[in-house]
Backbone atoms as SQL, in Angstrom:
CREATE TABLE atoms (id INTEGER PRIMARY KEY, chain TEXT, resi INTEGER, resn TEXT, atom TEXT, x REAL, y REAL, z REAL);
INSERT INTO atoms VALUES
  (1, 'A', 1, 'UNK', 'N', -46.445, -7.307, -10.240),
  (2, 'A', 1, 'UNK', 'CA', -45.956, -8.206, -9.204),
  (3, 'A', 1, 'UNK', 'C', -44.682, -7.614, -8.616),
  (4, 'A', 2, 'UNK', 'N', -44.405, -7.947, -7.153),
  (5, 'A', 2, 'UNK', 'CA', -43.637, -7.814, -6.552),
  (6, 'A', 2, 'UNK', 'C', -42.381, -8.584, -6.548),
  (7, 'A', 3, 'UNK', 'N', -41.050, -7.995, -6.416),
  (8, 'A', 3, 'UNK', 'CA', -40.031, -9.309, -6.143),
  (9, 'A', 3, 'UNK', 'C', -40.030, -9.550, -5.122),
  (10, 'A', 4, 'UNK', 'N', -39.995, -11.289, -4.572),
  (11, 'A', 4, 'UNK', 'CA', -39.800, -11.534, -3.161),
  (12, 'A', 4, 'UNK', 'C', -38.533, -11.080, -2.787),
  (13, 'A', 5, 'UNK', 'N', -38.222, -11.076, -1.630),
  (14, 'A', 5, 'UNK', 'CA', -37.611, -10.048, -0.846),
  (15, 'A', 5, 'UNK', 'C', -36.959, -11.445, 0.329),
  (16, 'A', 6, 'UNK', 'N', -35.512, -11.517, -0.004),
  (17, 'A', 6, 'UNK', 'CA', -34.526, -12.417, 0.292),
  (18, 'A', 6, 'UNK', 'C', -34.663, -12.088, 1.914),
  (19, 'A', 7, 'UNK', 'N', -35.042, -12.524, 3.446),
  (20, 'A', 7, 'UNK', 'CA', -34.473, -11.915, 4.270),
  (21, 'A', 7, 'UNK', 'C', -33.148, -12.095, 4.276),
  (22, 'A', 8, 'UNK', 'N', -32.626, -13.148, 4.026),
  (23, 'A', 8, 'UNK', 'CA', -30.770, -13.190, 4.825),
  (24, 'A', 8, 'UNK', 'C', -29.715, -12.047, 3.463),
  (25, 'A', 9, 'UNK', 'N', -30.509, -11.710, 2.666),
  (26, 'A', 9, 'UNK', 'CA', -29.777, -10.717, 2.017),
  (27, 'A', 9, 'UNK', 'C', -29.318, -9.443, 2.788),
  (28, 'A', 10, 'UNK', 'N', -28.253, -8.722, 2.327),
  (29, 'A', 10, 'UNK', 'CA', -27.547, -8.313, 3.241),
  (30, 'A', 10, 'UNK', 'C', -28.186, -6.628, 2.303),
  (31, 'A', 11, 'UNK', 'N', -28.671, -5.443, 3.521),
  (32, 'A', 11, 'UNK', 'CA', -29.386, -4.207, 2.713),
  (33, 'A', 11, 'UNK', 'C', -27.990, -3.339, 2.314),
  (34, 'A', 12, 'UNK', 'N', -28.253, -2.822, 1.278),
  (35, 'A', 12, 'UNK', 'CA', -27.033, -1.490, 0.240),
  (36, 'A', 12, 'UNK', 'C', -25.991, -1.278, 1.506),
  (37, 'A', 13, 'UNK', 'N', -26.705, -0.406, 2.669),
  (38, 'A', 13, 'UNK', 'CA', -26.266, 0.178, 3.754),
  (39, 'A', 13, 'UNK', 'C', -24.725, -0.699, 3.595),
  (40, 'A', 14, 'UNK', 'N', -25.292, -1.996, 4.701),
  (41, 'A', 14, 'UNK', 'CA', -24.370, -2.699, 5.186),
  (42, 'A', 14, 'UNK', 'C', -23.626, -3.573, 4.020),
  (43, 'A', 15, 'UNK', 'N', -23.287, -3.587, 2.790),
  (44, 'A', 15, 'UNK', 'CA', -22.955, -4.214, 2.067),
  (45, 'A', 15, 'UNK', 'C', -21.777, -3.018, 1.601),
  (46, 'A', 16, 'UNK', 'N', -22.176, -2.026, 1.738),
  (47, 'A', 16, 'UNK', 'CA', -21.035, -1.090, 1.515),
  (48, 'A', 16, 'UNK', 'C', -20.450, -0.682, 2.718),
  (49, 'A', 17, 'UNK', 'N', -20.804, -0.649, 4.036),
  (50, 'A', 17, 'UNK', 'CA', -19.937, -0.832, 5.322),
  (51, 'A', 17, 'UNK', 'C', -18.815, -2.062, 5.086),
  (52, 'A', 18, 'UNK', 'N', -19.505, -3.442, 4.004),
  (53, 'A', 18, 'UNK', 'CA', -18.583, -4.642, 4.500),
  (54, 'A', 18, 'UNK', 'C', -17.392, -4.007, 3.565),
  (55, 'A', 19, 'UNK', 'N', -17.872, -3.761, 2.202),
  (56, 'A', 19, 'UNK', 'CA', -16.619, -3.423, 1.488),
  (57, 'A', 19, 'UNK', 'C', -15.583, -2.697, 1.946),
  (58, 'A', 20, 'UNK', 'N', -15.907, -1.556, 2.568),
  (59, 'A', 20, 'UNK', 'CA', -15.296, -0.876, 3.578),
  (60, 'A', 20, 'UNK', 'C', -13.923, -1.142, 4.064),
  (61, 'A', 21, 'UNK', 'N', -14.655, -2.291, 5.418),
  (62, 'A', 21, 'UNK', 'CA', -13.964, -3.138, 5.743),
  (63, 'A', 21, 'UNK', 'C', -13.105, -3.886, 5.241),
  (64, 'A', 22, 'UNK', 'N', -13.646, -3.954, 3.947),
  (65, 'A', 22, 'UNK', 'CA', -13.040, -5.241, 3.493),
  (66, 'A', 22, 'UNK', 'C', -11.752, -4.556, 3.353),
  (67, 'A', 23, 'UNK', 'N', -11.429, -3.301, 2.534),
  (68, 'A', 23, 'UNK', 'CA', -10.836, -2.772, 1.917),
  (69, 'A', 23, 'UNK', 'C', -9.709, -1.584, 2.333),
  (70, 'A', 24, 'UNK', 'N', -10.564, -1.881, 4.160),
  (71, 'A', 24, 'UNK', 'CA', -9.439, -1.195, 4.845),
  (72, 'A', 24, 'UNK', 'C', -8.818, -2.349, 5.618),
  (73, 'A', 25, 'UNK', 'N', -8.790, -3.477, 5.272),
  (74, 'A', 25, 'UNK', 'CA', -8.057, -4.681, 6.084),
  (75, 'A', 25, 'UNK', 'C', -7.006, -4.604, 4.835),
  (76, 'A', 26, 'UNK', 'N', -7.536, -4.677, 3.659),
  (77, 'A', 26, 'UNK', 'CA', -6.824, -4.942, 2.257),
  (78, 'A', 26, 'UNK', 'C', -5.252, -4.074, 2.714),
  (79, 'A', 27, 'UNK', 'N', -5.924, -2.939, 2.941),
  (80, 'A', 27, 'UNK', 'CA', -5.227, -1.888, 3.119),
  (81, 'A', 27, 'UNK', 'C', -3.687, -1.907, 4.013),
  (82, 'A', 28, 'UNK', 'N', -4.335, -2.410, 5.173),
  (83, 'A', 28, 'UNK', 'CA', -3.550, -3.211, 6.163),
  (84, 'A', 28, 'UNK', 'C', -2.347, -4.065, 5.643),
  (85, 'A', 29, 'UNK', 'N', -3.110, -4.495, 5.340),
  (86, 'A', 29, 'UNK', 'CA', -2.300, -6.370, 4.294),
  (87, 'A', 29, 'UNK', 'C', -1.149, -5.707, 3.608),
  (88, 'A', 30, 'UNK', 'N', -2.159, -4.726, 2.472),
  (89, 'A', 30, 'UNK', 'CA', -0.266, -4.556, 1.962),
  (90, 'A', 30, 'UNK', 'C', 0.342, -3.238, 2.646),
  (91, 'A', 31, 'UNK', 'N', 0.047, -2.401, 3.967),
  (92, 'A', 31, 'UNK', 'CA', 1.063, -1.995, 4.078),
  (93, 'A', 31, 'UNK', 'C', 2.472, -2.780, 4.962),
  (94, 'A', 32, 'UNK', 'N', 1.453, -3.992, 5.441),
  (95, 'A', 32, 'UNK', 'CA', 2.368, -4.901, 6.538),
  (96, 'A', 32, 'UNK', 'C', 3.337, -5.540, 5.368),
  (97, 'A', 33, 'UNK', 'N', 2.934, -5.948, 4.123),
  (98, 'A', 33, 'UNK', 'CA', 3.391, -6.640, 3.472),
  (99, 'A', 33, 'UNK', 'C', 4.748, -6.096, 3.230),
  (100, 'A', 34, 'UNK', 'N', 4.248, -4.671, 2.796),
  (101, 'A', 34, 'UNK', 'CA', 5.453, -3.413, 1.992),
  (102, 'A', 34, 'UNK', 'C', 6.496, -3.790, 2.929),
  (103, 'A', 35, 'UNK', 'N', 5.946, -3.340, 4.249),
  (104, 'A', 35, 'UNK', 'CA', 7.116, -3.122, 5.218),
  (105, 'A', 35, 'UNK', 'C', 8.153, -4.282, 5.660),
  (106, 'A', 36, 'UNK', 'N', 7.198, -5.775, 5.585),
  (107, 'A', 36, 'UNK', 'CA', 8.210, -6.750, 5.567),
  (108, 'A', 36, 'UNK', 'C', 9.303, -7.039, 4.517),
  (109, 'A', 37, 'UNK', 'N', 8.983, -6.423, 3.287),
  (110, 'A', 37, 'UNK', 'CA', 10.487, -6.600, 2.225),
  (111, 'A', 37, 'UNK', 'C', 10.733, -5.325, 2.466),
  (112, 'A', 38, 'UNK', 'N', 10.381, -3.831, 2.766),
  (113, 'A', 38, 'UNK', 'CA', 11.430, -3.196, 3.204),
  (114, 'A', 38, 'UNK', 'C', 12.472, -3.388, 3.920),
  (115, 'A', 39, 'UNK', 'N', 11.867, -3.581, 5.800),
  (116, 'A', 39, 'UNK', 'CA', 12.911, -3.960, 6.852),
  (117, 'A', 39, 'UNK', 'C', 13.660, -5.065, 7.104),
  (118, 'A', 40, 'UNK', 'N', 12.897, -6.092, 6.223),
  (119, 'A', 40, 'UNK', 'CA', 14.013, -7.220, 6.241),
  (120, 'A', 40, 'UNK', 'C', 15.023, -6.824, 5.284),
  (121, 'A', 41, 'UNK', 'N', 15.354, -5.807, 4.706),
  (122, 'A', 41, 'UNK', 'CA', 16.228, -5.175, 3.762),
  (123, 'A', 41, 'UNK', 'C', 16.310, -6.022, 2.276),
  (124, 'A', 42, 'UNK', 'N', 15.316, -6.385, 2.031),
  (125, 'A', 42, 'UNK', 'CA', 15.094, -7.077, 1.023),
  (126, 'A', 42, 'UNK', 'C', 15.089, -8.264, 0.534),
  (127, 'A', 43, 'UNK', 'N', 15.309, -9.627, 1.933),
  (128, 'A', 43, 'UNK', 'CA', 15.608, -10.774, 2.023),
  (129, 'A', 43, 'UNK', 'C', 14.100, -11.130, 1.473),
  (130, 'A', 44, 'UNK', 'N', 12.775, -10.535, 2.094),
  (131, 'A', 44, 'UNK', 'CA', 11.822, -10.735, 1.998),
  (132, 'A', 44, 'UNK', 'C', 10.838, -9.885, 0.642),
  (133, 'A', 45, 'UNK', 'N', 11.871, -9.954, -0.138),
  (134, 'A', 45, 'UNK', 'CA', 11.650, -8.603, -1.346),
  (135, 'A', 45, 'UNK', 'C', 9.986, -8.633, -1.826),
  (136, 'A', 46, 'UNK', 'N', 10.051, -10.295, -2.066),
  (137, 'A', 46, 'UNK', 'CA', 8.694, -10.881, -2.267),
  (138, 'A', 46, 'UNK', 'C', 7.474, -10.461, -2.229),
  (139, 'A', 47, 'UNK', 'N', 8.101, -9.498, -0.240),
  (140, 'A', 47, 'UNK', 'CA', 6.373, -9.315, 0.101),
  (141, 'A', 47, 'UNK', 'C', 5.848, -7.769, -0.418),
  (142, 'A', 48, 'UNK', 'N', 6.938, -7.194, -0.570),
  (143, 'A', 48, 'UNK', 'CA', 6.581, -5.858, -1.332),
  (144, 'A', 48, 'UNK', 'C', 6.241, -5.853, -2.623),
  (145, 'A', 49, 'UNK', 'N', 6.852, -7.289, -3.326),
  (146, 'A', 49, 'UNK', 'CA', 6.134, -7.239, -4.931),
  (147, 'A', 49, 'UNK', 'C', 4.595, -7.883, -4.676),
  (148, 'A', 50, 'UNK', 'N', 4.513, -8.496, -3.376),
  (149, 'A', 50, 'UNK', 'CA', 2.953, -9.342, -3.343),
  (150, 'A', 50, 'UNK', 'C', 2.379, -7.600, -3.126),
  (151, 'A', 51, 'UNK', 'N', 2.473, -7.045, -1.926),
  (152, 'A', 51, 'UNK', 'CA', 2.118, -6.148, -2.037),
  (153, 'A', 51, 'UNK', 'C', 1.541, -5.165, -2.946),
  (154, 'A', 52, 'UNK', 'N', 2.396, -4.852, -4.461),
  (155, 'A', 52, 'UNK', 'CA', 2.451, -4.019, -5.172),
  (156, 'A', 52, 'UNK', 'C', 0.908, -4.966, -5.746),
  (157, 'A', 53, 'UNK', 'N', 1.074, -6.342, -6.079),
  (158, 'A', 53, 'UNK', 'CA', -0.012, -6.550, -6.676),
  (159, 'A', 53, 'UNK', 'C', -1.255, -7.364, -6.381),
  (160, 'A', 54, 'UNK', 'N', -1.354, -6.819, -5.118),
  (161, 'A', 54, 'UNK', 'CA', -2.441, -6.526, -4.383),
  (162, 'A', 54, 'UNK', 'C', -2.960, -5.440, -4.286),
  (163, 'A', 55, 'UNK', 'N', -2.296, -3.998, -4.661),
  (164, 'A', 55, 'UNK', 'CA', -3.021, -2.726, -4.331),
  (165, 'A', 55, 'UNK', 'C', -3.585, -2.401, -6.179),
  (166, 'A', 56, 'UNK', 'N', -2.567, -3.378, -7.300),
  (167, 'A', 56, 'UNK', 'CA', -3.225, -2.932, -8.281),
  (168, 'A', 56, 'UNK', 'C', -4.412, -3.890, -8.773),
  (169, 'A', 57, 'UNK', 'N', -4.769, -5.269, -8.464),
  (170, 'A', 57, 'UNK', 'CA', -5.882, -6.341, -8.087),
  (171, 'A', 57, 'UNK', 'C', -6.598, -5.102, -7.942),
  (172, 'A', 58, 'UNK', 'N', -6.530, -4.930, -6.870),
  (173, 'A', 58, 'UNK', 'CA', -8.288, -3.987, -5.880),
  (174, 'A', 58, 'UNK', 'C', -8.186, -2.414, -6.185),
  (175, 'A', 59, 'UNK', 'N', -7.321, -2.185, -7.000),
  (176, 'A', 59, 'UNK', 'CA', -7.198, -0.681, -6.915),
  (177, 'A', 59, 'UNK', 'C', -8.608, -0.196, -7.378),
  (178, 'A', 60, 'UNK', 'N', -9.288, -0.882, -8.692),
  (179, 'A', 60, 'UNK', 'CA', -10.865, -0.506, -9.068),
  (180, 'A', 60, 'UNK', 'C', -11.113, -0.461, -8.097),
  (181, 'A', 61, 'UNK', 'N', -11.712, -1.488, -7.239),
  (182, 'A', 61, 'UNK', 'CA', -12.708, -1.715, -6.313),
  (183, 'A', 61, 'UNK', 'C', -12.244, -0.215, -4.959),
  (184, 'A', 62, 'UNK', 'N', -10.991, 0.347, -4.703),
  (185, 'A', 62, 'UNK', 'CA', -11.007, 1.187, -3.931),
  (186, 'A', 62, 'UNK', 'C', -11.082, 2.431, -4.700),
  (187, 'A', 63, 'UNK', 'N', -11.238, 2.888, -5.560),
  (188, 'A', 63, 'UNK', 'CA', -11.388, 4.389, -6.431),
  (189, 'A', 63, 'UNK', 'C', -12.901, 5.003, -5.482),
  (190, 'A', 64, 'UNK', 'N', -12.573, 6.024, -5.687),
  (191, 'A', 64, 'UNK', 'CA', -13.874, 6.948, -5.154),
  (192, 'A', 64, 'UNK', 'C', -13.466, 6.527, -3.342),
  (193, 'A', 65, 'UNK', 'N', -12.483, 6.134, -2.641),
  (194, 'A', 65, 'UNK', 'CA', -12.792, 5.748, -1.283),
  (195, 'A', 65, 'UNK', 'C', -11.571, 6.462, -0.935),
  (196, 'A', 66, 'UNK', 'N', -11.780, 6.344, 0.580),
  (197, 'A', 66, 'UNK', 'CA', -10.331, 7.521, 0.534),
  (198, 'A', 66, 'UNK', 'C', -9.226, 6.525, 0.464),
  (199, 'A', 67, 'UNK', 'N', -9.239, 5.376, 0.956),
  (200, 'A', 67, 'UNK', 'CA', -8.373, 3.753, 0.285),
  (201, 'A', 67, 'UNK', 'C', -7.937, 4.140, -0.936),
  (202, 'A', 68, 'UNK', 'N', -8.110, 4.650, -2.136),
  (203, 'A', 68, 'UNK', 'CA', -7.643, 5.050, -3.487),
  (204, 'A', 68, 'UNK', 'C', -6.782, 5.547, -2.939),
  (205, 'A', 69, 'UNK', 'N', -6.067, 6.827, -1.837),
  (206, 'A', 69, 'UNK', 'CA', -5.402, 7.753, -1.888),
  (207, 'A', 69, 'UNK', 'C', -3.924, 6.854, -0.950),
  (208, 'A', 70, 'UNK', 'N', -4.416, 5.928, -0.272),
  (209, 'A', 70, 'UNK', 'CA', -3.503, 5.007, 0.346),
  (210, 'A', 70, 'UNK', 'C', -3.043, 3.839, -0.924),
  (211, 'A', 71, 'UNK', 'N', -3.773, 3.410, -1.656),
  (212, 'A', 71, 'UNK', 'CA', -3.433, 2.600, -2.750),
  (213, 'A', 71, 'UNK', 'C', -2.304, 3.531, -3.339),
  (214, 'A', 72, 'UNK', 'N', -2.282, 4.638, -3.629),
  (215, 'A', 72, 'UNK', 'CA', -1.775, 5.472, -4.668),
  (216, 'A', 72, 'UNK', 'C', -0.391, 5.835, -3.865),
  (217, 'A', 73, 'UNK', 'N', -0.806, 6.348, -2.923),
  (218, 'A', 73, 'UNK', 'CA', 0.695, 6.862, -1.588),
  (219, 'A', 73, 'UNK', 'C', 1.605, 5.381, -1.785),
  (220, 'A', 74, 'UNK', 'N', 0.984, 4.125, -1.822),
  (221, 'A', 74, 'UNK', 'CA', 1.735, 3.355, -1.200),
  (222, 'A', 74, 'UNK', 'C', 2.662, 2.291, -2.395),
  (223, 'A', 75, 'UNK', 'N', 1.445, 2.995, -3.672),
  (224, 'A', 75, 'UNK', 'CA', 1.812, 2.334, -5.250),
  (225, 'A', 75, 'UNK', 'C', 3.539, 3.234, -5.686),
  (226, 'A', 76, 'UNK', 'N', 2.910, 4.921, -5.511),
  (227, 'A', 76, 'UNK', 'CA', 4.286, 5.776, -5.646),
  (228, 'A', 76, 'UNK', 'C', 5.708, 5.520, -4.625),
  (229, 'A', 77, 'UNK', 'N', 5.042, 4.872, -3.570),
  (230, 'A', 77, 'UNK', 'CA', 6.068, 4.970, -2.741),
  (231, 'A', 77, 'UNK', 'C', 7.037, 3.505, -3.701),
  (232, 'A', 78, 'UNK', 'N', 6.707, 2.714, -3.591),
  (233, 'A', 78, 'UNK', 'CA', 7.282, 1.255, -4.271),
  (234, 'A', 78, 'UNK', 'C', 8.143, 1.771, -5.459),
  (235, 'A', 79, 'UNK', 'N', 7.374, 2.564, -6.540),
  (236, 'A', 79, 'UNK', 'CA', 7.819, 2.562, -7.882),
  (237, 'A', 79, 'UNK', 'C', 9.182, 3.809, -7.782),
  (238, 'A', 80, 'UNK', 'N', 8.696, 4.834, -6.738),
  (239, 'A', 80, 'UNK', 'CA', 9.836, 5.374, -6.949),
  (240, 'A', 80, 'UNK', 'C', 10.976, 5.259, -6.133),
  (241, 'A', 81, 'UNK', 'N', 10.804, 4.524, -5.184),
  (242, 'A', 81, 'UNK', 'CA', 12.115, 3.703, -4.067),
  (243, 'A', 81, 'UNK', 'C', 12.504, 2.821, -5.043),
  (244, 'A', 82, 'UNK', 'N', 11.937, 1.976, -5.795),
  (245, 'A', 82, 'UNK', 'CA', 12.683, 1.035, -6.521),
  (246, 'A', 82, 'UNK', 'C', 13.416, 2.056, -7.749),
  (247, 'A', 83, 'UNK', 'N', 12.977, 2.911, -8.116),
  (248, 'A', 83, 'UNK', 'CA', 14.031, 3.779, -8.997),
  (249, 'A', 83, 'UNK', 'C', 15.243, 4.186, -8.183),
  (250, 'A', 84, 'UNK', 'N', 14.842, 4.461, -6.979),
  (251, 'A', 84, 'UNK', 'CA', 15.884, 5.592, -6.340),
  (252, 'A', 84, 'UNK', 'C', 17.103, 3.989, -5.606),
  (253, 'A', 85, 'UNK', 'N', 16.596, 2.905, -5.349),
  (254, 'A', 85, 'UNK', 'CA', 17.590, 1.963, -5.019),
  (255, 'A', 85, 'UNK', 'C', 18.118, 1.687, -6.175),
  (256, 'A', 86, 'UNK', 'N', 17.444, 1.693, -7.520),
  (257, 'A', 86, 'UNK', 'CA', 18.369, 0.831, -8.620),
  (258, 'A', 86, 'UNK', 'C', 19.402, 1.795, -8.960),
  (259, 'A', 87, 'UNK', 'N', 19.353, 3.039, -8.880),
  (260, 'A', 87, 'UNK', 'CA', 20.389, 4.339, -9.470),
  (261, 'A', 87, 'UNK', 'C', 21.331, 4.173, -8.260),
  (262, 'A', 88, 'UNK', 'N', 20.434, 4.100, -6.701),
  (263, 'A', 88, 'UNK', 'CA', 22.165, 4.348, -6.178),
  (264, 'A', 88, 'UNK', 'C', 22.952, 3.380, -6.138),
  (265, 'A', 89, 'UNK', 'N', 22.247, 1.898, -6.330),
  (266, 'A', 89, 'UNK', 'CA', 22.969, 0.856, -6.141),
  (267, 'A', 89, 'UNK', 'C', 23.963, 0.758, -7.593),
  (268, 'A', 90, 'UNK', 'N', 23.505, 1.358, -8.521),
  (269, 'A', 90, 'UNK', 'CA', 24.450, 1.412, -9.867),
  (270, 'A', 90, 'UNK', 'C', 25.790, 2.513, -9.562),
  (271, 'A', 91, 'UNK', 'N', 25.144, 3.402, -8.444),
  (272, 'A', 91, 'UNK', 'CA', 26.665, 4.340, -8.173),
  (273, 'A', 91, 'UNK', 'C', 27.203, 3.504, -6.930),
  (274, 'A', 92, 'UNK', 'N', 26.773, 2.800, -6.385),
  (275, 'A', 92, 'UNK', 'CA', 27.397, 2.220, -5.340),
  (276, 'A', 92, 'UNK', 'C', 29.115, 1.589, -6.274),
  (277, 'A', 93, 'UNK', 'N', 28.825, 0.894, -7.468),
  (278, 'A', 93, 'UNK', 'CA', 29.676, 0.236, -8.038),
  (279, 'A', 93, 'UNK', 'C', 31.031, 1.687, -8.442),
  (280, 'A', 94, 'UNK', 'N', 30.472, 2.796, -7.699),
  (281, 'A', 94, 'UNK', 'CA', 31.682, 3.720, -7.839),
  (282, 'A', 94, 'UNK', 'C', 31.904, 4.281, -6.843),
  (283, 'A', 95, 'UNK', 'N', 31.251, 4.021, -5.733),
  (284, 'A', 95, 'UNK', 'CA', 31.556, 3.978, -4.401),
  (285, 'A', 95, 'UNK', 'C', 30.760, 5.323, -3.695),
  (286, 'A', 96, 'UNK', 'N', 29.855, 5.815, -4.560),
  (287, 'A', 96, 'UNK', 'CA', 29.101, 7.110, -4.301),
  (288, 'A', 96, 'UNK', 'C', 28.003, 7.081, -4.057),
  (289, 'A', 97, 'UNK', 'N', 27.480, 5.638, -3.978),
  (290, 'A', 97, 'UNK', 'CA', 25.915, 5.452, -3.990),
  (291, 'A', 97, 'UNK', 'C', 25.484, 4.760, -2.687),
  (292, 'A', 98, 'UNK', 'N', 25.995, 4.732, -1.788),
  (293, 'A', 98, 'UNK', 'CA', 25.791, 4.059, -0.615),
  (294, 'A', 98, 'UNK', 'C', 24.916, 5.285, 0.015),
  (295, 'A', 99, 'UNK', 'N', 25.002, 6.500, -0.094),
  (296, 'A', 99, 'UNK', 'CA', 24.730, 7.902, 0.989),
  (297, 'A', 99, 'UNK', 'C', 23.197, 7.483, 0.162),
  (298, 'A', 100, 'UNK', 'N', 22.905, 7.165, -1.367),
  (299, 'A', 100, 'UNK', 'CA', 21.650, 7.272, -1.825),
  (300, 'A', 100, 'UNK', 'C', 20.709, 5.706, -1.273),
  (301, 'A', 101, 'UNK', 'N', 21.668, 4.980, -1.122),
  (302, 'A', 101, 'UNK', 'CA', 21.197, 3.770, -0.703),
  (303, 'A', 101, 'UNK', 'C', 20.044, 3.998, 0.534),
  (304, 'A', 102, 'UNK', 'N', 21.112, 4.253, 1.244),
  (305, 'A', 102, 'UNK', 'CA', 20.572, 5.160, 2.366),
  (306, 'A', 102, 'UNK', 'C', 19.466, 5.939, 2.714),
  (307, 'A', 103, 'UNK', 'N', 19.596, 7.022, 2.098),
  (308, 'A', 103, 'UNK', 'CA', 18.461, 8.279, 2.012),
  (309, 'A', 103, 'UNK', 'C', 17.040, 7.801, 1.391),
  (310, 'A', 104, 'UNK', 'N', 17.387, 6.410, 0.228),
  (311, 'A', 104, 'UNK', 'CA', 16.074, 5.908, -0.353),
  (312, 'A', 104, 'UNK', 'C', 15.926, 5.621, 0.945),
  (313, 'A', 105, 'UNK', 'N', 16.443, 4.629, 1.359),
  (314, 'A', 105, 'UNK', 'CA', 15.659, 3.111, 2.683),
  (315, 'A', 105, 'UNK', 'C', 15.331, 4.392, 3.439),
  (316, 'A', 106, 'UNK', 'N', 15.951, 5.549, 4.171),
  (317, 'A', 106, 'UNK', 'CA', 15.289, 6.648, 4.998),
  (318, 'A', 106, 'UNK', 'C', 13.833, 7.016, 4.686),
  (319, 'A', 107, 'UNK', 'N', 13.651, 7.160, 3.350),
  (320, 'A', 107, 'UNK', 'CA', 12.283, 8.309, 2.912),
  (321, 'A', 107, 'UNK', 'C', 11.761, 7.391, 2.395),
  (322, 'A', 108, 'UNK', 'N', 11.705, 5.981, 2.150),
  (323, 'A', 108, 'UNK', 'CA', 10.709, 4.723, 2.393),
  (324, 'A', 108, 'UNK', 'C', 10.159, 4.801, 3.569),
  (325, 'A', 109, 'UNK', 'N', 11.037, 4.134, 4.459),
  (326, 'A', 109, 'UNK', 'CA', 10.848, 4.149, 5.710),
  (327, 'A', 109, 'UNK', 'C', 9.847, 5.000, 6.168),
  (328, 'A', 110, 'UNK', 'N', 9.999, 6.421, 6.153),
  (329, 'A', 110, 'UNK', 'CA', 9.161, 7.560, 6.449),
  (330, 'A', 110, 'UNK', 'C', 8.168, 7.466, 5.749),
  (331, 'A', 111, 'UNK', 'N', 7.670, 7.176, 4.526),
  (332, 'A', 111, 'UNK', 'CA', 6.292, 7.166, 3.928),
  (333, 'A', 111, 'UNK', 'C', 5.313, 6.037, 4.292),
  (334, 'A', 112, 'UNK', 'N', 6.553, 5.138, 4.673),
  (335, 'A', 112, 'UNK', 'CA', 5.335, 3.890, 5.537),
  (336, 'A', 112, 'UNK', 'C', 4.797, 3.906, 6.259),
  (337, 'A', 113, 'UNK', 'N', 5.624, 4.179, 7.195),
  (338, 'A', 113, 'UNK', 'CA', 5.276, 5.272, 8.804),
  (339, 'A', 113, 'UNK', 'C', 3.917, 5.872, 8.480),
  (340, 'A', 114, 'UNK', 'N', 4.636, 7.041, 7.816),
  (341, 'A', 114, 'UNK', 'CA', 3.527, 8.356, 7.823),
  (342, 'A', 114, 'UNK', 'C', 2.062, 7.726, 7.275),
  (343, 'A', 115, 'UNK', 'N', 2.030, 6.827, 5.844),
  (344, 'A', 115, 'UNK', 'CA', 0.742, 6.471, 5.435),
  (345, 'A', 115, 'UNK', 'C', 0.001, 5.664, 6.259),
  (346, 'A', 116, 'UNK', 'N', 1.051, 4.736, 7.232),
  (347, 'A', 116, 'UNK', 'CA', 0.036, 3.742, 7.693),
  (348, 'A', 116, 'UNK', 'C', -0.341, 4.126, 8.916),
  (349, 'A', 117, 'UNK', 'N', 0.235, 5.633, 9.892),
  (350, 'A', 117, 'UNK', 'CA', -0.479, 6.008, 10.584),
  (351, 'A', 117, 'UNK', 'C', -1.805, 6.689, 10.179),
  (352, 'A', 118, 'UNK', 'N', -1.367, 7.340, 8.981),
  (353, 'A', 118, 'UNK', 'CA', -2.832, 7.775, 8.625),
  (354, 'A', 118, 'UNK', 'C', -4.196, 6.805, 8.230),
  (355, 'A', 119, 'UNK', 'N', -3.037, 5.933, 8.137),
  (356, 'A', 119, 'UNK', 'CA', -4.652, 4.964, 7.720),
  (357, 'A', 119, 'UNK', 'C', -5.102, 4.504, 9.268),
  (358, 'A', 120, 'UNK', 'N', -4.261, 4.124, 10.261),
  (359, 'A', 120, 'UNK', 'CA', -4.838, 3.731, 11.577),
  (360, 'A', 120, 'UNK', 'C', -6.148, 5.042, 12.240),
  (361, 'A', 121, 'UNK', 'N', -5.588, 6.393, 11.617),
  (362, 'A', 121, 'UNK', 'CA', -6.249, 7.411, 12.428),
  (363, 'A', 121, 'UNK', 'C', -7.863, 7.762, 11.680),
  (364, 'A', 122, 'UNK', 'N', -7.562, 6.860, 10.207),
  (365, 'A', 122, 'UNK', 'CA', -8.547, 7.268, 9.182),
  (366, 'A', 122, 'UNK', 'C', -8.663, 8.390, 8.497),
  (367, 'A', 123, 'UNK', 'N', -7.322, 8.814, 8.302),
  (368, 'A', 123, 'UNK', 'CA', -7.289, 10.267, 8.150),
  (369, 'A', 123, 'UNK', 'C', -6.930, 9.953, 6.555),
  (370, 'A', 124, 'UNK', 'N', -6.575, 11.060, 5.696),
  (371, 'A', 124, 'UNK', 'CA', -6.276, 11.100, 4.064),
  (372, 'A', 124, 'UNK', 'C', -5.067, 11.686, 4.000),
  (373, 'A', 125, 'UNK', 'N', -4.319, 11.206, 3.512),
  (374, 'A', 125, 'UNK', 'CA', -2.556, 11.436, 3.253),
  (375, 'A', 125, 'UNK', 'C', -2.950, 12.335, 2.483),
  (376, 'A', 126, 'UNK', 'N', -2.001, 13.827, 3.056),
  (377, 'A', 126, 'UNK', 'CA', -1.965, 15.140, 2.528),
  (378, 'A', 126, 'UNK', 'C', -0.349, 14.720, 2.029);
């Protein structure tokens, strides 16, 4: 015997187009998120920790996609800006850490940029 055969079921094809989708909106979500507790300079710190755990939620579900390589750009970018703000803000208290304050929020800044144009162009962060 045969299995009946669902029409409104959705075929392999297009069920992995939706994930896709799904997963390059995901994608979207937290880089808008990142960037709102970046540039609000941290008033909105919130949305970069929602962020962070939103890319590790779905990170399974994006492995093998080139989305893994934006999950990962955008996971390193968080973990090591938050190292590089907590050290200079600890030299700030000696008046030397403001130039690092700085140079983090700079080369944040720039990796957001850079990843989330690549994700608009569909391209893979080299």
């Amino acid at each position: 015997m045969t299995e009946p055969t669902n029409s409104t079921s959705t075929p392999p094809a297009a069920a992995a187009q939706t994930t896709a989708v799904d997963l390059k909106t995901l994608t979207h979500v937290a880089y808008a998120l990142f960037a709102i507790g970046i540039l609000s300079m941290g008033v909105f710190g919130a949305a970069a920790v929602a962020a962070v755990i939103l890319l590790f939620v779905k990170r399974a579900d994006a492995a093998g996609t080139v989305y893994a390589l934006h999950f990962d750009w955008l996971l390193y970018t968080f973990w090591w800006g938050a190292l590089w703000f907590a050290v200079s803000a600890l030299a700030t208290l000696v008046h030397i850490g403001w130039a690092g304050v700085a140079a983090t929020g700079i080369w944040v800044i720039y990796r957001l940029i850079k990843g989330w144009l690549a994700l608009f162009e569909a391209r893979v962060i080299d």
